[in-house]
LOFIZA-503083 format. One record per residue: residue in one letter; x, y, z of N, C-alpha, C in turn. Coordinates in steps of 0.1 Angstrom, whole numbers, plus 5000, padded with zeros to 4 digits. Layout:
BEGIN
AXYZXYZXYZ ...
This chain:
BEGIN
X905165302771905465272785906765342789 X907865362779909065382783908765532784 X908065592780908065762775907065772790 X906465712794905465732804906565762816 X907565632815908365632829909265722830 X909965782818910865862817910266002824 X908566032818907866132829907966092840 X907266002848907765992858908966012871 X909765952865911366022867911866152869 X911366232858911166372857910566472866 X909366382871908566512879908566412897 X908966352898909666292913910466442923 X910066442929910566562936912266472944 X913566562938914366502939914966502949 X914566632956915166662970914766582979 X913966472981913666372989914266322988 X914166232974914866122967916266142975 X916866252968918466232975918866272992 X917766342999917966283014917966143014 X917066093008916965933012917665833012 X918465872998920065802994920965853005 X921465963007922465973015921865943034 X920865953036920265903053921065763052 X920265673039920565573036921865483039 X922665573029924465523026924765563038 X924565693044925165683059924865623073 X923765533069923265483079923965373080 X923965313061925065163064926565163069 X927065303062928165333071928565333086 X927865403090927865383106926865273116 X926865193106926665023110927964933107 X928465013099929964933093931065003105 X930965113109931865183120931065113134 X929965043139929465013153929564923153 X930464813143930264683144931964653144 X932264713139933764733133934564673143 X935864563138937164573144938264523133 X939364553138940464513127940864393121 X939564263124939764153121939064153111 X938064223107937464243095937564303085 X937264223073938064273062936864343049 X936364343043935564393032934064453041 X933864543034932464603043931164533031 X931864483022930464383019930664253025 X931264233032930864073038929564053043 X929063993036927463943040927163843050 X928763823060928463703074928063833086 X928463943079928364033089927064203088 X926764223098925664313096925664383083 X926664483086926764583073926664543057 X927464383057926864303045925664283041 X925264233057923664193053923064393053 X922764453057922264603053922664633040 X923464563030924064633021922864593007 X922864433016922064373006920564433006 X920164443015918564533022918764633016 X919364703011919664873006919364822994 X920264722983920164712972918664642968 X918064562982916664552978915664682979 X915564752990915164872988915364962977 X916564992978916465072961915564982948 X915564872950914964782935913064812943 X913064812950911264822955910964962955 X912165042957911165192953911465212941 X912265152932912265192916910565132910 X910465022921909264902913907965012916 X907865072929907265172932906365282925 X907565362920907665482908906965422895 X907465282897907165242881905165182880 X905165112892904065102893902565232890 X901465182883900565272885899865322900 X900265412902899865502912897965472915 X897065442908895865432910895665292922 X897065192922896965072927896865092943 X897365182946897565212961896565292968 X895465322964894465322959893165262968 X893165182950892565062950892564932959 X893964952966893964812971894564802986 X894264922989894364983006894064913013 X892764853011892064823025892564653024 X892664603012893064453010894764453014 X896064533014896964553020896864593034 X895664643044895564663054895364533061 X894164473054893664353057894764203058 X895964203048896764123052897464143061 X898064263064898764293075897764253089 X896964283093896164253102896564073106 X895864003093896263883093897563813099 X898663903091899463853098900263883113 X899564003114900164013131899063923142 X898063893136897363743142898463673143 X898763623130899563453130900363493136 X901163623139902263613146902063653159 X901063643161900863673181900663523183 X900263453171899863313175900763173175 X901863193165902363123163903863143164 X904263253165905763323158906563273172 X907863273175908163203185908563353194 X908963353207909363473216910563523214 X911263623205912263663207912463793216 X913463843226913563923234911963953237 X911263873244910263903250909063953244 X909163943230907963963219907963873210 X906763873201906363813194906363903180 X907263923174906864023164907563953153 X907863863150908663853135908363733130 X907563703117907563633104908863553102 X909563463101910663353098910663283087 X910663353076910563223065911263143063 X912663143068913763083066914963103064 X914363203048915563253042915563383045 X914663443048913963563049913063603068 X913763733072912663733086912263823082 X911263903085910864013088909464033099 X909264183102908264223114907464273106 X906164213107904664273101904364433106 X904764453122904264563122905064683119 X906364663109906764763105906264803092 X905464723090904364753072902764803079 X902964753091901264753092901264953096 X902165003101901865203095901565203086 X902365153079901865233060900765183057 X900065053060898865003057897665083063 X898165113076897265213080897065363077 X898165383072897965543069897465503049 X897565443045896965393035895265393033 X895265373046893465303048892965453056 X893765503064893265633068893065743059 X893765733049893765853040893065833035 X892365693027891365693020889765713022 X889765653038888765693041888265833046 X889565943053889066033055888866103040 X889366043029889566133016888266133013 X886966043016886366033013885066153006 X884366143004883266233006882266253014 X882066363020881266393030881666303048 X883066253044883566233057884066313064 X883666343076884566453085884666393102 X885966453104886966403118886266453127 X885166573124885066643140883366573134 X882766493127881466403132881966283141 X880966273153881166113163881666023153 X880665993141880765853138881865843128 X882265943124883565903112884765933119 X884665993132886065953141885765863151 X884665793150884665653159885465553150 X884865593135885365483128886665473123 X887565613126888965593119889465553127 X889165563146889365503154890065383155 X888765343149888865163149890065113141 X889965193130890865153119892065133125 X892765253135893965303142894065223153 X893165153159892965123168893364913167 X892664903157893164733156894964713155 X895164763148896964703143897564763158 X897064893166897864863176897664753187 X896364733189895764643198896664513198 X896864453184897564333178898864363179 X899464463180900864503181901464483197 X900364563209900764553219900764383230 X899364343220899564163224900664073223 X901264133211902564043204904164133218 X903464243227904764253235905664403232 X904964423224905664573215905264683216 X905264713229904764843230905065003228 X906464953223907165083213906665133203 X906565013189905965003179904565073183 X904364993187902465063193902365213190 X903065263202902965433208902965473193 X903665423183904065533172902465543164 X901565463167900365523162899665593167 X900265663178899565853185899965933171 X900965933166901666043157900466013144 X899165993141897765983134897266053140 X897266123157896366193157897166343150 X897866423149898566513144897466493131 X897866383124897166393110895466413114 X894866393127893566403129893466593124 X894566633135894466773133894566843129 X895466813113895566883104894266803094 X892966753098892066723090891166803095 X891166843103889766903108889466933128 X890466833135889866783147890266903150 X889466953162889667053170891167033179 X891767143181893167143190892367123199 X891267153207891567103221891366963221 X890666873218891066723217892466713217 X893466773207894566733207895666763221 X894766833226895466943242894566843253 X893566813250893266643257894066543259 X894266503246895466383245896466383256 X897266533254898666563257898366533273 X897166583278896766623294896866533298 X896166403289895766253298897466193299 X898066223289899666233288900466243300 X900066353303900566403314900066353323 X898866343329898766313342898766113344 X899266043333899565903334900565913334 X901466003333903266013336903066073346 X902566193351902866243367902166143375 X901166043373900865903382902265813388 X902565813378903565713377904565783386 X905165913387906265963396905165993411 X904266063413903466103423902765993427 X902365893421901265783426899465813419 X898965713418897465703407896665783419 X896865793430895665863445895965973437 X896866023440897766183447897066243431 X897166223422897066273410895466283404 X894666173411893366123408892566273415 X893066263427893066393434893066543435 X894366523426894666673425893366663411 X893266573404892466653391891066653399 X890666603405889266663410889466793415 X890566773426890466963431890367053417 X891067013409891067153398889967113388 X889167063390887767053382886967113390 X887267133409886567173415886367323413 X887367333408888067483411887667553394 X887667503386886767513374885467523374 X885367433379883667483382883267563393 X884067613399883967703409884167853404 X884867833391884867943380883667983374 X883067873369882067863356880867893365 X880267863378879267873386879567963398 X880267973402880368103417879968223417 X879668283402879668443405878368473397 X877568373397875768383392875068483398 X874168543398873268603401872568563416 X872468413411871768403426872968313432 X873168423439874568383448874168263460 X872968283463872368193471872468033467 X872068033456871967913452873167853447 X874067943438875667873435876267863451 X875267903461876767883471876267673480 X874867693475874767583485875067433468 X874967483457875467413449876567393451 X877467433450878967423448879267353463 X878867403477879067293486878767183489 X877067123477877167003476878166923469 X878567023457879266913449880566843459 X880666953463882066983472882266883479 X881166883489880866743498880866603491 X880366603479880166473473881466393476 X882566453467884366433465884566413478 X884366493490885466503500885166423515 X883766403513883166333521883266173520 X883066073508883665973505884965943506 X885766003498887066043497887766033507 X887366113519888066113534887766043537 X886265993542886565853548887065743546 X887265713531888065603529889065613531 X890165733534891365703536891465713551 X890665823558890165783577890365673580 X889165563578888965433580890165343571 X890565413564891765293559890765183554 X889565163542888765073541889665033527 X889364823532890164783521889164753511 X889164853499888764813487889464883474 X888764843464890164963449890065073455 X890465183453890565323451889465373440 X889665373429889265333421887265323419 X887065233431885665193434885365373442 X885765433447885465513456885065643446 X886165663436886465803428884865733417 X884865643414883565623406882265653415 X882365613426880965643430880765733437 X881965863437881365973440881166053423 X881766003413881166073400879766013397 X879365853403877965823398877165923405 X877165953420876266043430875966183420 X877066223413876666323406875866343393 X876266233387875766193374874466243368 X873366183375871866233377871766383378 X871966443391871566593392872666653375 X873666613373874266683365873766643352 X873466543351872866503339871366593338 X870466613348869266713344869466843342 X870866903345871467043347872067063333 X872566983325872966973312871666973304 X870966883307869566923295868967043296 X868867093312867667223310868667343307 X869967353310870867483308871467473296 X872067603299872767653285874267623280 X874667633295876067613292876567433292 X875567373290875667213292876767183285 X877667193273878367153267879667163273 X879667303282880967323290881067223305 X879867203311879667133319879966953319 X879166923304879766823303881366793302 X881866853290883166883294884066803306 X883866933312884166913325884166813330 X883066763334882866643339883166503332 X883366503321884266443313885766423317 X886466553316887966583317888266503331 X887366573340887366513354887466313354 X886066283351886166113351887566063343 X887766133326888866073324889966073329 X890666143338891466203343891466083354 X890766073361890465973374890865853367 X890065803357890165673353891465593345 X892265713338893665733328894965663344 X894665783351895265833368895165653373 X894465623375893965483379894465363369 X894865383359894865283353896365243353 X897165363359898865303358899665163364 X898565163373899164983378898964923371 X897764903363897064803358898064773343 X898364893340899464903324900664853330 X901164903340902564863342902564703345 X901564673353901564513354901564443346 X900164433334899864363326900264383313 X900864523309900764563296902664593290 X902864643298904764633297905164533301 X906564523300907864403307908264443316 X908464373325909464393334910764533330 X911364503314912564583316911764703308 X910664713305910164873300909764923310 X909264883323909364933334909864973339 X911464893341912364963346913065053340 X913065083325912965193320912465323317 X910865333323910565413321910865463343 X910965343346911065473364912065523364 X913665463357914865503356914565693352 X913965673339913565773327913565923340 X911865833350911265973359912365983375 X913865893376914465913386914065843397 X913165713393912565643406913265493411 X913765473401915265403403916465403400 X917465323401918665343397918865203389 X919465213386920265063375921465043366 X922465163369923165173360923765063356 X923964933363924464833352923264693345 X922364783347921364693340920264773330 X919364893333918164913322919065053318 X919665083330920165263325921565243317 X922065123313923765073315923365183298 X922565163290922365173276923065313276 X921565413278921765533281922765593287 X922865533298924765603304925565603292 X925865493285926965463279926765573267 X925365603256924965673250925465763249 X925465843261925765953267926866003270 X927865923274929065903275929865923258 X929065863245929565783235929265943228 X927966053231927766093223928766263227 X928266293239929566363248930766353246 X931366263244933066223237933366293227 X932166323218932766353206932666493199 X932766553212932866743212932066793198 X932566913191932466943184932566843167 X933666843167933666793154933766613150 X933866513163933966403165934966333169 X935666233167936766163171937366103153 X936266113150936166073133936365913129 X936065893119935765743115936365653121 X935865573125936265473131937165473143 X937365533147937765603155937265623173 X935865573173935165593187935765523195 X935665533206936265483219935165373221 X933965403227932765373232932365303220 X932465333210932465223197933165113195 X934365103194934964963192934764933203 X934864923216934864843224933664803235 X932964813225931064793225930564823239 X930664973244930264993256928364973250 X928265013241926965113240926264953236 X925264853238924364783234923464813222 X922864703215922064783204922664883196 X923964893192924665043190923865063177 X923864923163923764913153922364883148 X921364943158919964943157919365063164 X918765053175918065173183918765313190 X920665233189921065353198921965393184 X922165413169922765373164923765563161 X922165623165922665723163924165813176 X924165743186925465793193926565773186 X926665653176927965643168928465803161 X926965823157927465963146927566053156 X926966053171927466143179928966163188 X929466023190931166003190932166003176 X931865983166932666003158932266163146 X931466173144930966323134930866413142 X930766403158930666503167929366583167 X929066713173928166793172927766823162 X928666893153928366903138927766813132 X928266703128927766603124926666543126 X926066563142924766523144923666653140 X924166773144923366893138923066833124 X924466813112923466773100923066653100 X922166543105921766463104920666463110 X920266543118919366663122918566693113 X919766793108918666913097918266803087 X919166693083918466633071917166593072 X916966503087915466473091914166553088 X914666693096914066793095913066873083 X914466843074914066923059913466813050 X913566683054912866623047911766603053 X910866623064909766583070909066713067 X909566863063909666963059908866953043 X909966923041909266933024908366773021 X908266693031907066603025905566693030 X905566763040904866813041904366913032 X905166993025905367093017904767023004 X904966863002904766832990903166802991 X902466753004901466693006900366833007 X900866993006900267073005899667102989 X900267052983900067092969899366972961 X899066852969898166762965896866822958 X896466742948895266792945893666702946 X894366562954893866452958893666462976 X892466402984892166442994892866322997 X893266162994893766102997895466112997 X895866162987897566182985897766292997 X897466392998897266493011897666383024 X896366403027896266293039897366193038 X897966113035898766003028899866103034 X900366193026901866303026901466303043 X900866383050900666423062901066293072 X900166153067900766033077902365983074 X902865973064904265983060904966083070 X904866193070905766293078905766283090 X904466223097904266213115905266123119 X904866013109905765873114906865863114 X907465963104909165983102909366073113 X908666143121908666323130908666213141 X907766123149907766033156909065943160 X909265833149910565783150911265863150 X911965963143913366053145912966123162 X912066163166911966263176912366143187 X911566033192911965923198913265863201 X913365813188914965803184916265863192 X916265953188917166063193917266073207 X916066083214915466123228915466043236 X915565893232916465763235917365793238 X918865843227919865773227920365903238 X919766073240920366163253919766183262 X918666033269918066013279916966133280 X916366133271915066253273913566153272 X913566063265912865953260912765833262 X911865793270912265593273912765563264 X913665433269914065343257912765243252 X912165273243911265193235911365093227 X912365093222913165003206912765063195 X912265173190911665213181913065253173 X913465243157914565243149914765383144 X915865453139915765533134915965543124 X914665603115914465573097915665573087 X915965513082916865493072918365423076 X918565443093919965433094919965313104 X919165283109919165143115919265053112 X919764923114919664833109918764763112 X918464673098917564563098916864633089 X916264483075915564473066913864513066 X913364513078912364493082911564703077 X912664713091912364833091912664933078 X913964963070914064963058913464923052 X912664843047911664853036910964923038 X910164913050909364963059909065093052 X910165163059910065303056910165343042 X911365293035911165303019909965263012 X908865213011907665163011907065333013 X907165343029906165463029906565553026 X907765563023908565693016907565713002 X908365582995908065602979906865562978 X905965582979904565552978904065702975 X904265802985904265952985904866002976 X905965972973907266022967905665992951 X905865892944904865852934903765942929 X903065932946901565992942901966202938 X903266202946903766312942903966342927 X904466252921905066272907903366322900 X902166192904901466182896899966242901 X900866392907899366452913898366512905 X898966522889897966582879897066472877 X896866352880896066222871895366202883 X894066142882892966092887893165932894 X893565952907893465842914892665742922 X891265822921890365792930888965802925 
């Protein structure tokens, strides 16, 4: 056993390892500098954050040693039953858990809190890798990307009920891993589209946008069919379709008739439905057609759906965060106070910083959250530019070479596995950041290694060293 672990040890790729240690130690540092004042005396005091982080470090380091040491076949083996508790427990905790800041996300043991949905990624990139590792599974068949779907699809479901719709978003960064499995880029240039035009709703309005995508489907298919042969016939086609859209469409806004919007854009895509549906079976170019008409309804329906999310699906203050975000309100002493101050904290600190302990905007707690979500403006007031460039590059080169490591897998599961590891870390860091110099809603989403709180830390250490493992032990048969 001892000769076994000592290999292990040996073939651990170390350049991870020691990003991880130093993200780590620097992260509790400048929780020890955002919390900081001169009445405090030892930076292990455990009444205070950086004590408690000190202790969560020294558990983290003991769970990725337990990690390494563990047989690598276990993770495996026991994916779907690790997926399956987590599931469980983001139930109990939508059902039982009490409301802190307006969610439901944390377990209380007592002695011990922690948030389910900072395990339930790994659980899923766990269960994703296995199954797409599969045999004879592939991403670009319906039924085995309906079904990873689902997989991807429950823990957020359960995540956004509990209030957390930060947490959530971070399971788009699976589709990346769809892409590098097989999915076609344009699904992935889909995604980004529907992206877009549910953020340009939100600044222009769900009509104005519902609208413009029909004109430019019009005008697509005015590409694809205008210049046929029988010009006769593309011309009185293309003016029915034409009419269908603009004829409903106008009079409901003429008459000012009170009903959804909504109702109107569907039943001029039902009118088409039929003829278009017999023009896809007998022709050739059906698949582009469909398409189309696809892009078009979802576009309408995505476009339409932004009241319905802002009402029922965010809070009140993610709202007011994200219109701040597109310039549609103001708030500086309430949702924007964060970000102003951010900005302020990270701006201060020129080139080379103000240096340890030393921030302005730091001791005298302009910045909220400093020692969780915004944690990174500290290293941008006191390490300065420099200092955040390398903290930067460290991200970088480690999401860099997990990738690098997950190429040389010789397992379809450890692959896949490396690939969901790197989105999630490329996700939260990219987030993170784009938070704290107002390019990014504020979400709550942490930044890996250097945030505070136990939850998240493990979290990540978990999905770190799990990778890190299957890395050492990619000559052996795991599957």
């Amino acid at each position: 056993m001892e000769r076994q672990e000592v290999s292990i040890f040996r073939r651990i790729d170390w350049q991870i390892v020691l990003i991880y240690l130093f993200l780590v130690i620097a992260g509790w540092v400048n929780i020890y500098s955002a919390v900081y004042d001169e009445s405090m005396s030892s930076i292990l005091d455990t009444s205070q954050k950086y004590g408690k982080q000190f202790i969560w470090i020294l558990a983290a380091f003991f769970i990725a040693i337990s990690i390494l040491i563990i047989d690598s076949k276990l993770y495996f083996s026991l994916s779907y039953f690790f997926y399956g508790v987590v599931l469980v427990l983001l139930v109990a905790v939508y059902l039982f858990a009490p409301e802190i800041k307006g969610a439901r996300s944390w377990v209380d043991l007592g002695w011990v809190r922690f948030q389910p949905s900072e395990f339930a990624k790994l659980t899923t990139s766990l269960v994703i890798a296995r199954f797409l590792g599969e045999n004879g599974v592939k991403i670009t068949r319906f039924s085995d990307a309906f079904r990873v779907f689902i997989i991807m699809i429950l823990p957020i479901a359960l995540i956004v009920l509990q209030g957390d719709a930060g947490s959530a978003l971070v399971f788009l960064s699976f589709f990346f891993v769809f892409y590098r499995e097989g999915m076609p880029l344009s699904m992935l240039l889909i995604g980004f589209g529907l992206i877009l035009v549910f953020s340009l709703s939100i600044v222009w309005g769900s009509d104005v946008i519902s609208i413009v995508s029909i004109a430019v489907g019009l005008l697509v298919f005015y590409g694809m069919f205008g210049f046929q042969k029988k010009q006769k016939f593309s011309f009185w086609v293309l003016l029915l379709v034409t009419l269908v859209f603009v004829v409903p469409i106008g009079t409901y806004y003429y008459l000012k008739l009170e009903i959804p919007t909504i109702i109107v854009f569907l039943f001029c895509f039902a009118i088409l439905l039929v003829p278009a549906s017999v023009y896809v079976y007998k022709k050739k170019r059906r698949y582009s057609l469909l398409l189309l008409f696809g892009l078009c309804l979802g576009s309408v329906l995505v476009s339409q759906s932004v009241g319905y999310v802002f009402t029922n699906v965010l809070e009140e203050h993610q709202q007011k965060r994200i219109n701040v975000l597109f310039g549609l309100e103001s708030d500086p002493r309430g949702s924007e106070f964060n970000v102003i101050q951010s900005k302020i904290a990270i701006g201060s600190g020129d080139l080379t910083g103000k240096g340890f302990l030393s921030g302005t905007q730091t001791k005298n707690d302009f910045v909220p959250e400093q020692s969780t979500d915004f944690i990174f403006c500290t290293i941008g007031e006191e390490w300065g530019f420099l200092g955040s460039v390398f903290i930067i590059g460290l991200f970088v080169w480690l999401i860099i070479r997990i990738m690098h490591d997950a190429e040389k897998q010789r397992t379809e599961f450890s692959r896949i596995y490396g690939y969901c590891v790197a989105c999630i870390l490329f996700f939260h860091f990219t987030i993170n950041i784009g938070m704290t110099i107002g390019l990014m809603p504020v979400i709550g989403i942490p930044l890996p290694f250097f945030s505070y709180g136990g939850s998240s830390l493990w979290g990540f250490t978990i999905l770190l060293f799990i990778f890190v493992k299957l890395d050492a032990c990619r000559g052996e048969k795991i599957q």
